[in-house]
C-alpha positions in Angstrom: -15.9 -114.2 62.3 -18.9 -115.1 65.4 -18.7 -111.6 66.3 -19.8 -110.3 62.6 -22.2 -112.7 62.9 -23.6 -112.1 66.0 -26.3 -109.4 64.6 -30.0 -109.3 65.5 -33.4 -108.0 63.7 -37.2 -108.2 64.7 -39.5 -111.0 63.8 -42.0 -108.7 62.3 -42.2 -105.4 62.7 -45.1 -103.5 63.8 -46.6 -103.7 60.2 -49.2 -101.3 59.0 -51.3 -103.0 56.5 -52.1 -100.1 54.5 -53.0 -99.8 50.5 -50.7 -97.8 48.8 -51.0 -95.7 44.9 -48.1 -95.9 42.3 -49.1 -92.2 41.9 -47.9 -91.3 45.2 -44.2 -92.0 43.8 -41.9 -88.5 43.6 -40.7 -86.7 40.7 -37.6 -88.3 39.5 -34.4 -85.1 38.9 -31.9 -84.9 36.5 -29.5 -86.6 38.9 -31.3 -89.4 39.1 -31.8 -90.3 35.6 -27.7 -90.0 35.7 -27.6 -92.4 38.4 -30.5 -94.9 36.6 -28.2 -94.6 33.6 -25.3 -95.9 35.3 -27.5 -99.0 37.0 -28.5 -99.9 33.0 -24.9 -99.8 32.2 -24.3 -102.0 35.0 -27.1 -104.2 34.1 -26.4 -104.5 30.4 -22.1 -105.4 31.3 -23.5 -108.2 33.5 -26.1 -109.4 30.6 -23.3 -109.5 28.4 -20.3 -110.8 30.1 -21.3 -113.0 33.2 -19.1 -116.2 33.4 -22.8 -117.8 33.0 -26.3 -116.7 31.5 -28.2 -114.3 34.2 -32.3 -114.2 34.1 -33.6 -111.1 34.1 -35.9 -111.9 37.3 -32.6 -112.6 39.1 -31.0 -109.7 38.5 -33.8 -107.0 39.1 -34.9 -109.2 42.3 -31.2 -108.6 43.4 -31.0 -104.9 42.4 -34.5 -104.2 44.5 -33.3 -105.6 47.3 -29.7 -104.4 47.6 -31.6 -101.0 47.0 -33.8 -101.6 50.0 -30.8 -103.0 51.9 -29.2 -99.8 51.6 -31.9 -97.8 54.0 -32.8 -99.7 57.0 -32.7 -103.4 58.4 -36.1 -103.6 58.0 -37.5 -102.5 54.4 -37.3 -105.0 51.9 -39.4 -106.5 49.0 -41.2 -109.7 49.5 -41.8 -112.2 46.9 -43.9 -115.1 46.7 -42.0 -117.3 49.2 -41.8 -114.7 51.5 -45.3 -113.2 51.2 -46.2 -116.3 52.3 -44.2 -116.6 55.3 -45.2 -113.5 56.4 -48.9 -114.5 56.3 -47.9 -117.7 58.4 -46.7 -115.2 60.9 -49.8 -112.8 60.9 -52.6 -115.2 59.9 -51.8 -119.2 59.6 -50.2 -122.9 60.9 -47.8 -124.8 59.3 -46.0 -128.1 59.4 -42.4 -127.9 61.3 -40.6 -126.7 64.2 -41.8 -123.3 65.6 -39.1 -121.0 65.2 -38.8 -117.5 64.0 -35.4 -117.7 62.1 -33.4 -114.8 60.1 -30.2 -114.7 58.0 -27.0 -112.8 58.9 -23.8 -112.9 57.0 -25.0 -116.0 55.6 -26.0 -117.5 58.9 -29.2 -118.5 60.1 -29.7 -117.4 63.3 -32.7 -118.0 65.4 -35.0 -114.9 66.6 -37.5 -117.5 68.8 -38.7 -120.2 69.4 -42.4 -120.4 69.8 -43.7 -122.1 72.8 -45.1 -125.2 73.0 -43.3 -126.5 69.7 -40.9 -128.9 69.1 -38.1 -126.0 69.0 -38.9 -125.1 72.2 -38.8 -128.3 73.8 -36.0 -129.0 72.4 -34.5 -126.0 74.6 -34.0 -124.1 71.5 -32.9 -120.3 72.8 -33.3 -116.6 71.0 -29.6 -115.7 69.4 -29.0 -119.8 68.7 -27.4 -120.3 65.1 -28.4 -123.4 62.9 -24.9 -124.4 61.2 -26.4 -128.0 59.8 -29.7 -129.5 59.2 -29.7 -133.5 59.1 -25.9 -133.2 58.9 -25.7 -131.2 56.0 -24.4 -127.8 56.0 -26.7 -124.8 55.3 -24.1 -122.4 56.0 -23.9 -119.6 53.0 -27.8 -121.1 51.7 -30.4 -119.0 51.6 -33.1 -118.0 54.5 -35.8 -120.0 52.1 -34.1 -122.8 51.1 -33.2 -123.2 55.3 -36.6 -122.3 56.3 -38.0 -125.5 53.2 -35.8 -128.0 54.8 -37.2 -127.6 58.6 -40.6 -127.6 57.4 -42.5 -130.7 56.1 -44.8 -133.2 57.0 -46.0 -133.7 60.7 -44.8 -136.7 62.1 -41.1 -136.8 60.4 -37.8 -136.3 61.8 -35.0 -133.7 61.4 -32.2 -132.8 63.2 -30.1 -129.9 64.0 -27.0 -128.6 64.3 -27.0 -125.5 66.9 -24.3 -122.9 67.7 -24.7 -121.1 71.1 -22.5 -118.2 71.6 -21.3 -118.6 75.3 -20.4 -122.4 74.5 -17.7 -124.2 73.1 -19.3 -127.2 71.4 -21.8 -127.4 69.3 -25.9 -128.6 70.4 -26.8 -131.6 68.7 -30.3 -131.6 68.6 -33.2 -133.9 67.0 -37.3 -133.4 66.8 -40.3 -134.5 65.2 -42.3 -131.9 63.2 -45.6 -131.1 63.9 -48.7 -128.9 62.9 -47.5 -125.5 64.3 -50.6 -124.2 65.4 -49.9 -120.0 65.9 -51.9 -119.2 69.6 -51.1 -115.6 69.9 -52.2 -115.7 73.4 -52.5 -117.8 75.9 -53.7 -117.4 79.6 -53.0 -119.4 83.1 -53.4 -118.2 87.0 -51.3 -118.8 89.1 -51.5 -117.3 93.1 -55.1 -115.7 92.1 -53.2 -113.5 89.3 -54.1 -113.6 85.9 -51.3 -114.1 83.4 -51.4 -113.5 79.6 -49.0 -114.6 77.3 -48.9 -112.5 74.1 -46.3 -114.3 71.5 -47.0 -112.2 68.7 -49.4 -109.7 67.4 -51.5 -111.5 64.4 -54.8 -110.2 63.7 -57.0 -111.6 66.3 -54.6 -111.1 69.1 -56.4 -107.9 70.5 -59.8 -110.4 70.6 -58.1 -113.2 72.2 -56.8 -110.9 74.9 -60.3 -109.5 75.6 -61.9 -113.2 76.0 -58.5 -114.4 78.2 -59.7 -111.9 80.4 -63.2 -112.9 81.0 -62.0 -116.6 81.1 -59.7 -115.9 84.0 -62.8 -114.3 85.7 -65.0 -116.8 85.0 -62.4 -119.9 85.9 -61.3 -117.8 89.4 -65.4 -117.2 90.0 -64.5 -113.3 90.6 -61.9 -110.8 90.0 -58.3 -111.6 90.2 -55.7 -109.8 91.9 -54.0 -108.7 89.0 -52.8 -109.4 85.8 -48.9 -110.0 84.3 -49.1 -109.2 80.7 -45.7 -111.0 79.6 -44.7 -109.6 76.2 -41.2 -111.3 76.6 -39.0 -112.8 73.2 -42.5 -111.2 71.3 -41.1 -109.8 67.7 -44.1 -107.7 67.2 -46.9 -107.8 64.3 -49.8 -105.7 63.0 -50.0 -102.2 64.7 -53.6 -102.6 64.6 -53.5 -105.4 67.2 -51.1 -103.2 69.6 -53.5 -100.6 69.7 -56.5 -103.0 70.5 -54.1 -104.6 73.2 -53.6 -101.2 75.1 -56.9 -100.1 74.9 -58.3 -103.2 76.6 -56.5 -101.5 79.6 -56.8 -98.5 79.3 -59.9 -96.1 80.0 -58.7 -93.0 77.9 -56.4 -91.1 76.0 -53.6 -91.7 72.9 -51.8 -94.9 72.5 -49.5 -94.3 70.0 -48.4 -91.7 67.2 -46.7 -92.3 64.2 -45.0 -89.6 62.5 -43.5 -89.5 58.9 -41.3 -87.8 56.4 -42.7 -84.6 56.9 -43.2 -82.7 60.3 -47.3 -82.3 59.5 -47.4 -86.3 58.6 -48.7 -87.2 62.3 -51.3 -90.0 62.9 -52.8 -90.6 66.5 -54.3 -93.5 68.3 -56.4 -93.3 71.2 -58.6 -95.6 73.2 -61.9 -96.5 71.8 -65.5 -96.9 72.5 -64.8 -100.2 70.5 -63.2 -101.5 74.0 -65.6 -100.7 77.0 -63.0 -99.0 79.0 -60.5 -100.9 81.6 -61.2 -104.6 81.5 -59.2 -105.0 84.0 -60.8 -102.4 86.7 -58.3 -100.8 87.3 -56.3 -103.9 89.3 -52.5 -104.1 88.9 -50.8 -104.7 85.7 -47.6 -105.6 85.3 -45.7 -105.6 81.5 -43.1 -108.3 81.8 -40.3 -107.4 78.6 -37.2 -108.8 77.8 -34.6 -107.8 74.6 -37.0 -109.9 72.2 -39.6 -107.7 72.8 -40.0 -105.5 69.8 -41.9 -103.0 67.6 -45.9 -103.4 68.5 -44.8 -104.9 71.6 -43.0 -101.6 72.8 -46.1 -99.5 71.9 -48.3 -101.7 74.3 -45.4 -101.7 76.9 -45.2 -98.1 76.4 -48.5 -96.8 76.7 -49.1 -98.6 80.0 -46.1 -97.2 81.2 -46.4 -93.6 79.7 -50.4 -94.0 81.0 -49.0 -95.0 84.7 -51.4 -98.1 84.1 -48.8 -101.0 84.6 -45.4 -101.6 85.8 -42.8 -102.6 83.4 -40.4 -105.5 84.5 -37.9 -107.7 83.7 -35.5 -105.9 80.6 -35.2 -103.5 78.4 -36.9 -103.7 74.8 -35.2 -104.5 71.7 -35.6 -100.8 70.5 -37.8 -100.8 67.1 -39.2 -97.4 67.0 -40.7 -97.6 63.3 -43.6 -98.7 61.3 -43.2 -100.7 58.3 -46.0 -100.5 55.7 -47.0 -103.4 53.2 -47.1 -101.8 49.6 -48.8 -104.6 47.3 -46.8 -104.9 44.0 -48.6 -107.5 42.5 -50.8 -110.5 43.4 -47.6 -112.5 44.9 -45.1 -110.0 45.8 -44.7 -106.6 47.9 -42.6 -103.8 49.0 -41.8 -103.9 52.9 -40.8 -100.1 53.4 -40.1 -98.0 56.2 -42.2 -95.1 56.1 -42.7 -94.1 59.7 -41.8 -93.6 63.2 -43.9 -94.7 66.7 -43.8 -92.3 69.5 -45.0 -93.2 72.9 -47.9 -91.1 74.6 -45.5 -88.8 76.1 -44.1 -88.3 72.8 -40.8 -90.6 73.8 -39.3 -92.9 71.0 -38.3 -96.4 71.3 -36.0 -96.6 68.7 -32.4 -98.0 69.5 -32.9 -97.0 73.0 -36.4 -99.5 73.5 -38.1 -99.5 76.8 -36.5 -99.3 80.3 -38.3 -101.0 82.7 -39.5 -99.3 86.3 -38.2 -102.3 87.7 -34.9 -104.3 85.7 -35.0 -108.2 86.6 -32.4 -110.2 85.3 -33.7 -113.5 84.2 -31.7 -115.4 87.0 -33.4 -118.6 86.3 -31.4 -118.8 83.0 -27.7 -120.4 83.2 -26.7 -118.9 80.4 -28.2 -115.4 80.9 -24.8 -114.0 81.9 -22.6 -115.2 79.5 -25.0 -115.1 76.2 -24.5 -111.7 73.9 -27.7 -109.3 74.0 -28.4 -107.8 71.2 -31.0 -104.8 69.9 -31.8 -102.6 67.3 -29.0 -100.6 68.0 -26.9 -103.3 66.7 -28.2 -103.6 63.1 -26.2 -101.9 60.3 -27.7 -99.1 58.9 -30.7 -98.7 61.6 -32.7 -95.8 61.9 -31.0 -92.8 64.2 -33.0 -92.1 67.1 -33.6 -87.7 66.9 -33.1 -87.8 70.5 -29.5 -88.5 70.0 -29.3 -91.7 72.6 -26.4 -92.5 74.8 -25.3 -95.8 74.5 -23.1 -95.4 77.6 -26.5 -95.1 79.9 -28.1 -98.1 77.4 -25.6 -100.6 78.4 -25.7 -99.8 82.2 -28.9 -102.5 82.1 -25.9 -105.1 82.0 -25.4 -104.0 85.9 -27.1 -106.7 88.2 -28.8 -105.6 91.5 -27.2 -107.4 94.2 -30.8 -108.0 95.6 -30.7 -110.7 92.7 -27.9 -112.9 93.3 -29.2 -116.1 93.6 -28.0 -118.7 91.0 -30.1 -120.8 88.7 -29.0 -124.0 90.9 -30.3 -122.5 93.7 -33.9 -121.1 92.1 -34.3 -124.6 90.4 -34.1 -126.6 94.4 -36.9 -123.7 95.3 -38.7 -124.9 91.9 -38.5 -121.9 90.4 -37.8 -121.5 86.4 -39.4 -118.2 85.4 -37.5 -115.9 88.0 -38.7 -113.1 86.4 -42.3 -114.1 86.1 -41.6 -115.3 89.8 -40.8 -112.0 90.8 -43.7 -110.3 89.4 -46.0 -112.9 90.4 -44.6 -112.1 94.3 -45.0 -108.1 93.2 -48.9 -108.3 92.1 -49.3 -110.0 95.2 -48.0 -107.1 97.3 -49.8 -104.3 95.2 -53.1 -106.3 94.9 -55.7 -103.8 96.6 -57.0 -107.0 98.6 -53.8 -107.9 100.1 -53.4 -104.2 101.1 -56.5 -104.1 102.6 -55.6 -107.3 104.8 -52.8 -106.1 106.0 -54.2 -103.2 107.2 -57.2 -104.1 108.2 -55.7 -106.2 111.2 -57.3 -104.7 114.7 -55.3 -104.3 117.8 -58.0 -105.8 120.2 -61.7 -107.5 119.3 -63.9 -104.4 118.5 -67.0 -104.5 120.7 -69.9 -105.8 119.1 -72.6 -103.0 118.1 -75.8 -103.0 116.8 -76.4 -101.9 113.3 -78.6 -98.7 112.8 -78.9 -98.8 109.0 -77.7 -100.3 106.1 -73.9 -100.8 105.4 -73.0 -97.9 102.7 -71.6 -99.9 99.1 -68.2 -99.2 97.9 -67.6 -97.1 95.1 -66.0 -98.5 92.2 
C-alpha cells in the first residue's frame, strides 16, 4: 500500500502565462462525435440512476479532469480554489504553515517545505505524508479541504500527524501559523562567496536576483569570490523568470527552446540587452540541485551548464522537461495543459532523465538521506516519454556514493557542519576563485630585489 503511494509531482511547473483563443481548438471527426455520444450516454445513466442526486457542476468538473488526468501528471483544469492557490504560489502570502503539499492515491504528501516557516522548523522534510491534522484523519479527503484545515489565522495552533518513509512510527508534530510571507530569494555570504537562495520562480524572482547581487557587493565593499546559486527542493514557476535568472549570468546566446506538437513549432530564448551582460564578471558559479529541483529550475541549471558558465553540484534534477500553459476559461477557473517541451542550449531534454550534475554530492549531513525513497518525474504515471529513449539503468547509478564522501552525519554535525553539500561547494568556490589562484601562485622562492619603477604599472584587462 506505502509503495503505491509513494509517487512524486512538481510544485509548479515551469508555467507559461500565455493568452489562448477558443478558435484555435481542432476540427472534431466522425469518431469523435461517436466517442462524445457514448460520454452523454454515460452522463444521462448517472443523472438518472445515481443512488443520490448528482449536480451538474460535479459531474462535468469530474469528467474534465479525469480527461486531463488521462495525458500527463501535469495538465489539469483549475477552478476557483485552485486558481487561487496557484496565485499564492506565483504572486502572494498567506496565513499557515509553509508547505507545498500534493495528493496521491488519496494521500497528502508533502513536496516542500518553505524555509523559514513553521513547517520547516518543525523539521518537516520533501516526500513526508500528512495522515492526521489535529487528530483527525484527512486520509481519502481532498487536496482543498487538507490544504483549508492547515491554513487559518496567524497566531493559532494545529498539529500534525506525519508519515516518513524510512521510519517506523509516526512524527507527531505541533506549530503555530503564521503570515507566510513568499521570499523567492534570499542572499547570505559566507567565506567571501555570495550565496543565493532561489525557492521558487514567482514573477519578481529574476529582479530580486539582480539586486541580491549588488547587495552582496555592496555588504562585502567589492567583488566576491564567487557565487553558489542553490536551486535545491525549488518546484519551479513562471518560465519567464527562468529565463531572466540565466541571463543575469550569462553574456550571450539561447537559454532555452521550447518546442511543440509540430516539428516547425520552435520558440527560442536568448540573453538580453534587458540584463547588462554577466553580473557576476565572469567569477565562479556554482548551481547547487537536488531531486526537488524541477521544471524552470532545470532550464537555469541547464543553461549554465550547457553555457560552461557554472558547475552543477549536489544531485540530479527531478526531470520536468515540459511547459505548461495557463488557458483562462473564465474569470475563476482555467485549463492547465501541456503543450510543450524545454530543450537545453545544446538541444538536450530534461525530461525523466533531469540534470546530472558535473560533480554528484550526496547530502551527507542528512540522517535520513540513505534510507528515504527518491523520487522523479520518471515515477509519475502516465508522464511524458523522453524522444531520446532514456536509460533508467544509467539514471539510477546516482544512488552510487563516492567513497570520498563517507563521513556520517554525527561526525559532520561535531565539525558543525549541516549543509554538507553547500559545505562542499562553499570549499570548491574557494579553490576556483581567480584570487585564491593567484595567491597560490603568486608565492616567490626568494625576496625579489627591489627595483626602481620606470613607468606606470600597465591595468589589468577585464
Amino acid at each position: 500500500m506505502l509503495r503505491s503511494l509513494l509517487q512524486v509531482t512538481a510544485a509548479v511547473g515551469a508555467l507559461a502565462l500565455v493568452p489562448v483563443t477558443t478558435g484555435a481548438m481542432a476540427a472534431v471527426d466522425t469518431d469523435s462525435y461517436r466517442e462524445l455520444d457514448t460520454f452523454m450516454d454515460v452522463y444521462n445513466r448517472v443523472k438518472a440512476d445515481y443512488v443520490d442526486k448528482v449536480d451538474d457542476k460535479v459531474l462535468v468538473k469530474g469528467a474534465i479532469q479525469g480527461m486531463l488526468a488521462a495525458l500527463d501528471p501535469h495538465s489539469s483544469f483549475v477552478d476557483a480554489l485552485d486558481y487561487e492557490n496557484l496565485k499564492i504560489q506565483t504572486e502572494g502570502n498567506y496565513g499557515g504553515l509553509g508547505l507545498t503539499v500534493t495528493m496521491e492515491d488519496g494521500a497528502v504528501k508533502v513536496v516542500s517545505p518553505t524555509e523559514d516557516t513553521p513547517a520547516y522548523r518543525a523539521g518537516i522534510k520533501s516526500g513526508d505524508f500528512i495522515t492526521h491534522i489535529d487528530g483527525k484523519l484527512i486520509f481519502g479527503s481532498s487536496l482543498d479541504e487538507a490544504i483549508e484545515q492547515m491554513r487559518g489565522k496567524p497566531g493559532t495552533k494545529v498539529g500534525l500527524t506525519i508519515v516518513r518513509p524510512g521510519q517506523d512510527k509516526p512524527i507527531q508534530v505541533s506549530m503555530m501559523r503564521e503570515i507566510i510571507v513568499q521570499k523567492p530569494v534570499k542572499w547570505e555570504i559566507k567565506n567571501g562567496i555570495g550565496i543565493l537562495n532561489i525557492n521558487t520562480f514567482s514573477a519578481s524572482t529574476g529582479a530580486d536576483t539582480r539586486a541580491a547581487i549588488v547587495a552582496i557587493d555592496k555588504a562585502l565593499g567589492h567583488r566576491p569570490l564567487g557565487y553558489i546559486v542553490d536551486l535545491r527542493d525549488n518546484g519551479g514557476g513562471l518560465l519567464s523568470q527562468a529565463i531572466e535568472v540565466s541571463d543575469t549570468f550569462l553574456e550571450h546566446g539561447e537559454i532555452v527552446s521550447q518546442r511543440g506538437r509540430e516539428k516547425t513549432d520552435i520558440e527560442r530564448y536568448y540573453a538580453e540587452s534587458e540584463v547588462p551582460g554577466d553580473l557576476a564578471h565572469g567569477l565562479p558559479v556554482i548551481v547547487l540541485t537536488d531531486p526537488g529541483t524541477a521544471s524552470a529550475s532545470e532550464i537555469v541549471a541547464g543553461a549554465l551548464q550547457d553555457h560552461h558558465r557554472a558547475l552543477v553540484m549536489g544531485e540530479r534534477s527531478f526531470g520536468k522537461g515540459s511547459v505548461q500553459t495557463l488557458i483562462q476559461m473564465s474569470p475563476n477557473t482555467a485549463l492547465r495543459l501541456t503543450t510543450a517541451r524545454y530543450f537545453t542550449p545544446s538541444g538536450r531534454s530534461v525530461q525523466e532523465g533531469g540534470i546530472e550534475p558535473d560533480i554528484a554530492v550526496p547530502q551527507l549531513s542528512d540522517v535520513d538521506y540513505k534510507s528515504r525513497p527518491v523520487f522523479r518525474e520518471a515515477d509519475l504515471r502516465r508522464h511524458l516519454i523522453n524522444e531520446a529513449k532514456v536509460d533508467n539503468s544509467v539514471l539510477e547509478e546516482d544512488t552510487k556514493v563516492d567513497p570520498r564522501f563517507a563521513m556520517t552525519a554525527d561526525e559532520l554535525k561535531k565539525k558543525g557542519v549541516d549543509d554538507f553539500q553547500l559545505y562542499y561547494a562553499l570549499q570548491t568556490i574557494g579553490r576556483l576563485s581567480p584570487a585564491t589562484q593567484m595567491a597560490a601562485t603568486a608565492v616567490p622562492a626568494k625576496p625579489a630585489p627591489k627595483l626602481e619603477p620606470k613607468g606606470p604599472k600597465p591595468r589589468a584587462k577585464r
